[in-house]
N, C-alpha and C positions, 0 to 999 in steps of 0.2 A: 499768396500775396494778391492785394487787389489796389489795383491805381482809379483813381477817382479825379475827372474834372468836371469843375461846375462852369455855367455860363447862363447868361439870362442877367446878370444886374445891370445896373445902370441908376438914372435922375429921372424919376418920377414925381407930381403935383402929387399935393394931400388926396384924396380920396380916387385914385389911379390903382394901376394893376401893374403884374408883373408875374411873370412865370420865369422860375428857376430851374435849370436842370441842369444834372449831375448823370456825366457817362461812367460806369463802370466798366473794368475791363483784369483779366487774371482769374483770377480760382471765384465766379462771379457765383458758380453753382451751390456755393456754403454759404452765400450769404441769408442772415436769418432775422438782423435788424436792419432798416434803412432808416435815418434820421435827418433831420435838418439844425441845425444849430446858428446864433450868431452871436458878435463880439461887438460893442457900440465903445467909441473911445473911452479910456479909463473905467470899462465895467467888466463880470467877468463876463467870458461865454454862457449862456444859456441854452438850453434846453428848446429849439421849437414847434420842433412836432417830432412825432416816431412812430414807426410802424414796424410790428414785429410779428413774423408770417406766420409763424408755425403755429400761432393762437389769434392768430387777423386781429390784432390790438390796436387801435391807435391814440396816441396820446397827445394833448397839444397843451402850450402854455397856456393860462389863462387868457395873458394878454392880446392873443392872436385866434380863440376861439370864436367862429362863424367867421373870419376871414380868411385864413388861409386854410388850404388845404390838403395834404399830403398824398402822392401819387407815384406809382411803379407799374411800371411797363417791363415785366420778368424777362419774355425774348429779345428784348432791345436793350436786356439790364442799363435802364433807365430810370431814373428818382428824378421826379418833377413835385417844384412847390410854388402852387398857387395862389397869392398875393392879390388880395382886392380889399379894395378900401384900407388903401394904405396912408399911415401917418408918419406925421415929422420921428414920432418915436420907437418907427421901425427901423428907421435908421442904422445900419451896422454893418458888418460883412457877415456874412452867410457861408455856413460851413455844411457841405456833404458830408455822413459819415455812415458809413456801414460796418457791420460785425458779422463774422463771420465764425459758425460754430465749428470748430475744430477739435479734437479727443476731450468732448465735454466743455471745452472753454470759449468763452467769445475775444476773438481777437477784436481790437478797433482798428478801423482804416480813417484818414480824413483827405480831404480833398482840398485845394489851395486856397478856399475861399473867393466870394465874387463879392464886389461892393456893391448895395442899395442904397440909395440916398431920396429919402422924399420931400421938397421942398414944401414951403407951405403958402 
């Protein structure tokens, strides 16, 4: 089992910044994805960055490539995402999630999400 909380959002201006992080804590040692996801009213979740160690991959939506940027801190089982030049259509809550490989399978973990709101 692994508990995840995120902190770091808030109301930030159009082209502002913002760092997310996400503490882990529990079986931290399997973890083998770390990702970032969010939810914008009435859409679904998506996809916004991912990092997956055991082949150093990282993957990121279109819509947030050269701005954000995904980051882990392994002894401080830490996942930070970096936010610059942010826009009104960043807007959403922001979900933590890691996986964790257990007898071949990846379990998913998520975290309670933190709201970003960027005015314009």
């Amino acid at each position: 089992q692994v508990q995840l909380v995120e902190s770091g959002g808030g109301l930030v201006q159009y082209g502002g910044s913002l760092r997310l992080s996400c503490a882990a804590s529990g079986s931290t040692a399997s973890i083998t994805v770390m990702a970032w996801y969010r939810q914008a009213p009435g859409k679904e979740r998506e996809l916004v960055a991912r990092y997956t160690k055991t082949i150093g991959a990282t993957t990121y939506a279109d819509s947030v490539k050269g701005r954000f940027t995904i980051s882990g801190d392994s002894p401080k089982n830490m996942v930070y995402l970096q936010m610059d030049n942010l826009k009104p259509e960043d807007t959403a809550v922001y979900y933590c999630e890691v996986e964790t490989l257990v007898n071949s399978r990846l379990w998913p973990y998520w975290g309670q999400g933190t709201q970003v709101t960027v005015s314009s």
